[in-house]
PLY file of the C-alpha trace (Angstrom):
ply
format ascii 1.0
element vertex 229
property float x
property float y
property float z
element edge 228
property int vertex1
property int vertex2
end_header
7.92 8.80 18.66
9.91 5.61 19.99
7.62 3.67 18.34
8.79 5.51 14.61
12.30 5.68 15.28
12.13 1.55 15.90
10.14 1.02 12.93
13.07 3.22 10.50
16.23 1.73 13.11
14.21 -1.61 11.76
14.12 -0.51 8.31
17.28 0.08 7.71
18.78 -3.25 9.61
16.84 -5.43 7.64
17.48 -3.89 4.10
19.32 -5.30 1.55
21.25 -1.91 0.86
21.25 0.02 4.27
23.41 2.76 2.76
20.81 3.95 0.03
17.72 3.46 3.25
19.59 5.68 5.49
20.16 8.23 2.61
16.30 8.07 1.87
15.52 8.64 5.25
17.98 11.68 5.53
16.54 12.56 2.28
12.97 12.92 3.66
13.76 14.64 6.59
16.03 17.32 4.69
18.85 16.73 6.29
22.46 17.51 4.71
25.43 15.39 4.86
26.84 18.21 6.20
24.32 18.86 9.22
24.04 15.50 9.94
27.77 14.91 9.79
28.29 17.90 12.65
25.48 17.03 14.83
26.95 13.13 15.23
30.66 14.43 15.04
31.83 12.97 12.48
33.32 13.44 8.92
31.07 14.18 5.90
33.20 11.31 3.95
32.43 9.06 6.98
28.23 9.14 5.68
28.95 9.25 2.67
30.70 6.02 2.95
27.89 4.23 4.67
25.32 5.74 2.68
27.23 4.50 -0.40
27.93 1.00 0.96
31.46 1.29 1.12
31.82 0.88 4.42
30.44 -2.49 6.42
27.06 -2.42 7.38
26.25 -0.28 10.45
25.74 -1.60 13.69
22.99 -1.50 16.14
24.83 1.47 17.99
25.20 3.31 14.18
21.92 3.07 12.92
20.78 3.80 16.86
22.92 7.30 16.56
21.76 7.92 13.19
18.23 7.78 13.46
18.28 9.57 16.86
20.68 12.42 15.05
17.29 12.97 12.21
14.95 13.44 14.87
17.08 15.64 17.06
17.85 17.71 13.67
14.16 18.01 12.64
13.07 18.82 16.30
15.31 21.98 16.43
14.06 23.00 13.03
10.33 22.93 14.09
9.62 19.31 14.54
7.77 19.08 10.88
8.65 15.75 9.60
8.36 14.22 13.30
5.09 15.54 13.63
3.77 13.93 10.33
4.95 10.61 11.11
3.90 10.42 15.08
0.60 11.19 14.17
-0.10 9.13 11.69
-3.16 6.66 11.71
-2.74 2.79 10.28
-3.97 2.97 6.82
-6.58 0.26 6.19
-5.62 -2.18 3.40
-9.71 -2.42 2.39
-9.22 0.96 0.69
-5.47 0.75 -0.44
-1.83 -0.79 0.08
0.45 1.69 0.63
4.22 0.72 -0.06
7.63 2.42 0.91
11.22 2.05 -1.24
13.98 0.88 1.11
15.96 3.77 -1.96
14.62 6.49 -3.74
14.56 5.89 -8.02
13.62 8.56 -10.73
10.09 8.81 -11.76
11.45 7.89 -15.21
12.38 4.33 -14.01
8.85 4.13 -12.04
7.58 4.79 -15.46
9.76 2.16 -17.22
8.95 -0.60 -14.20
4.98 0.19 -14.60
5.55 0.08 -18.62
3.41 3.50 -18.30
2.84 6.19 -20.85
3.12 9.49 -19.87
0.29 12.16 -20.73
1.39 15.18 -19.19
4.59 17.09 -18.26
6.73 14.92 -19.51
9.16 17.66 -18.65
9.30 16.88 -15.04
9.31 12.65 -15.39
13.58 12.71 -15.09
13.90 15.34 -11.92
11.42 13.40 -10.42
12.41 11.16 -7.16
10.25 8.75 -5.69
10.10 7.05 -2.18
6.85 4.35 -2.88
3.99 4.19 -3.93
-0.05 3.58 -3.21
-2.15 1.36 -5.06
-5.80 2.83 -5.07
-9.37 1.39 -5.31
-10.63 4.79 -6.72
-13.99 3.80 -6.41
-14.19 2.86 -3.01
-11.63 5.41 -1.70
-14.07 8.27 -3.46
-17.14 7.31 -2.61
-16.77 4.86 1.03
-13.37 6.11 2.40
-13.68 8.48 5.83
-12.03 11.43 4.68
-9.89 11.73 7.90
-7.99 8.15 6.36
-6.94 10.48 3.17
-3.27 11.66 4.63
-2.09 7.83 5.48
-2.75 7.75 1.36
1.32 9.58 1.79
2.13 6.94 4.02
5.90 8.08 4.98
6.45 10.64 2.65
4.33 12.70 -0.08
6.87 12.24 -2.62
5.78 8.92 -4.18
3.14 7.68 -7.27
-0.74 7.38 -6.87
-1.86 4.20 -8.57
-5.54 4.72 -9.62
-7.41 1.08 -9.94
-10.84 1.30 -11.12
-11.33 4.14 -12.91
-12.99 4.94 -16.22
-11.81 8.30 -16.94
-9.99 9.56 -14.32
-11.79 12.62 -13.55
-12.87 11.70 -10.23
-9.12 10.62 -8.61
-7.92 14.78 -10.34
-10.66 15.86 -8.63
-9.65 14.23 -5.05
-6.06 15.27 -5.79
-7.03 18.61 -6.69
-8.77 19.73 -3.76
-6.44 17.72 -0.91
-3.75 19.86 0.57
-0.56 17.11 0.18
-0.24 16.07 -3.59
1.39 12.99 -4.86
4.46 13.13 -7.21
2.78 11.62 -10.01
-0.34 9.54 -10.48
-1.21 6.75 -12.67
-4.70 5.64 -13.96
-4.88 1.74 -14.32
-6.04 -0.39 -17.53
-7.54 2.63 -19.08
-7.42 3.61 -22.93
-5.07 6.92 -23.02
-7.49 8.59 -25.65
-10.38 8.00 -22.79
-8.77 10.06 -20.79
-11.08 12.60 -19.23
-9.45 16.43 -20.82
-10.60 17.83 -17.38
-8.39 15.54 -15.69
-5.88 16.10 -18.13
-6.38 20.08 -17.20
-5.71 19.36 -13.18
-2.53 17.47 -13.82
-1.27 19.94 -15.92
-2.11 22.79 -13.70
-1.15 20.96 -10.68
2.38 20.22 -12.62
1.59 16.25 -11.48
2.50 13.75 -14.47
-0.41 12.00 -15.70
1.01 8.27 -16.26
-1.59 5.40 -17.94
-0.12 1.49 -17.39
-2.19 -1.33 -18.81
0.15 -3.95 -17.05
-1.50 -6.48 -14.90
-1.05 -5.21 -10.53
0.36 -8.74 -10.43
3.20 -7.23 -12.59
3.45 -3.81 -11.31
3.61 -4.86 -7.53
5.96 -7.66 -8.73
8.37 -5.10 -10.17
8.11 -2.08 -7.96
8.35 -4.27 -4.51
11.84 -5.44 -5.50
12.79 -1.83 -4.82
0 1
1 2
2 3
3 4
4 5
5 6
6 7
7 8
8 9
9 10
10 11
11 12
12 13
13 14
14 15
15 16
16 17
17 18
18 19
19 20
20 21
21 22
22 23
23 24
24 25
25 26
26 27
27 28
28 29
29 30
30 31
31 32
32 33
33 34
34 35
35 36
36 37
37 38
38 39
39 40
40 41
41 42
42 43
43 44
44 45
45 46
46 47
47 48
48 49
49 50
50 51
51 52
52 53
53 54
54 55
55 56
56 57
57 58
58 59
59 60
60 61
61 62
62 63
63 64
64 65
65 66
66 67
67 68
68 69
69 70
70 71
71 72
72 73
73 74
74 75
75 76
76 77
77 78
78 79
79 80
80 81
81 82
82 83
83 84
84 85
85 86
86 87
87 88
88 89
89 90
90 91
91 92
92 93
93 94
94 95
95 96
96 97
97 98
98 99
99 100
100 101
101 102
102 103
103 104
104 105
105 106
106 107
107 108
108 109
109 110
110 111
111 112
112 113
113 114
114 115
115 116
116 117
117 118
118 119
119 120
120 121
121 122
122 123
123 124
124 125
125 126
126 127
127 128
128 129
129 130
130 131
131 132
132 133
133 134
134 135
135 136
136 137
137 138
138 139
139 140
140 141
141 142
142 143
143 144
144 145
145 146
146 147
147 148
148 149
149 150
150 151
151 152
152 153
153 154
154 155
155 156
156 157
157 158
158 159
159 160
160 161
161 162
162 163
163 164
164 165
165 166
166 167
167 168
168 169
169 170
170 171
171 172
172 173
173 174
174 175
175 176
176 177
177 178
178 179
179 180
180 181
181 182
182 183
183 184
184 185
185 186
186 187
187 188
188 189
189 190
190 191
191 192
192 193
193 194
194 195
195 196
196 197
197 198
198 199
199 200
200 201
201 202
202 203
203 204
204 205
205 206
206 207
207 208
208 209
209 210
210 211
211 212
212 213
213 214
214 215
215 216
216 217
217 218
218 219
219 220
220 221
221 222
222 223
223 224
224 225
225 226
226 227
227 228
């Protein structure tokens, strides 16, 4: 567990907007500004100022409070989120790259930043938030991936974007989704024609309420854009 709460303290101290990481790792553990204001002591105002950057950047002995408050908070609820993240195995790069968003953005700016084109509920593409994403050799995550590797897919959080290289209709990467337990927010099928795509695949993401997202940019571009975040 020590070894977590370093890596988010570490996170958050080396971001570029501290406020909007500590409100995405609030965020992901469900924590209120209210609950997390009583259990340090303090004033709700007080995180929303740091979380909104209008106070100066938090100390060693802030962020070292704050990140001990989430896990204190999540242990006397059951200990859900801790457990997810302390037993998590390294996710090996030969399969995919999994990145996390120092802030959360709307899946409709995800879509804008991939210059995707969204196939199916379209409906849910604004109430969307996202926390990364996870670039995907479909191929050899279907067919050579151990299947005990397919959770660190979620790295941090399950609410992030499935990119889908490789992949000629998309049937096979529903399929995967389909049967796993965690789902992804949204997935999107690389360099593929949108009238290609397979209708069965187009049936799991609509059933599954995941938006089906096609992007013909280059990954150069996409992890260019979305690593800025």
């Amino acid at each position: 567990m020590e070894k977590v709460k370093m890596e988010i303290a570490g996170e958050i101290s080396l971001s570029e907007d501290p406020g909007a990481t500590m409100r995405k790792w609030r965020e992901i553990f469900s924590i209120s500004q209210v609950e997390l204001a009583r259990h340090l002591g303090i004033t709700v105002s007080t995180i929303s100022d740091y979380e909104g950057n209008r106070r100066k950047s938090p100390g060693t002995a802030v962020i070292k409070r704050f990140v001990n408050a989430i896990f204190d908070i999540d242990k006397a609820k059951g200990g859900t989120i801790t457990e997810k993240l302390t037993e998590k195995q390294k996710p090996l790069t030969e399969y995919f790259e999994v990145h996390e968003f120092a802030r959360s953005i709307s899946l409709k700016d995800f879509v804008k930043l991939v210059d995707g084109k969204v196939l199916s509920n379209a409906d849910l593409i604004e109430s969307k938030k996202i926390y990364g994403y996870t670039l995907i050799d479909s191929i050899k995550v279907i067919l050579d991936m151990p299947f005990s590797y397919f959770q660190n897919l979620y790295g941090n959080v399950s609410e992030r974007v499935f990119i889908f290289t490789g992949v000629s209709t998309g049937r096979s990467p529903l399929v995967v989704v389909r049967v796993s337990s965690s789902k992804p927010s949204a997935i999107v099928l690389h360099n593929i024609d949108p009238t290609k795509v397979d209708k069965l695949a187009m049936r799991i993401s609509e059933r599954e309420r995941i938006p089906l997202i096609v992007s013909n940019a280059s990954i150069e571009t996409i992890k260019e854009a979305l690593n800025r975040i």
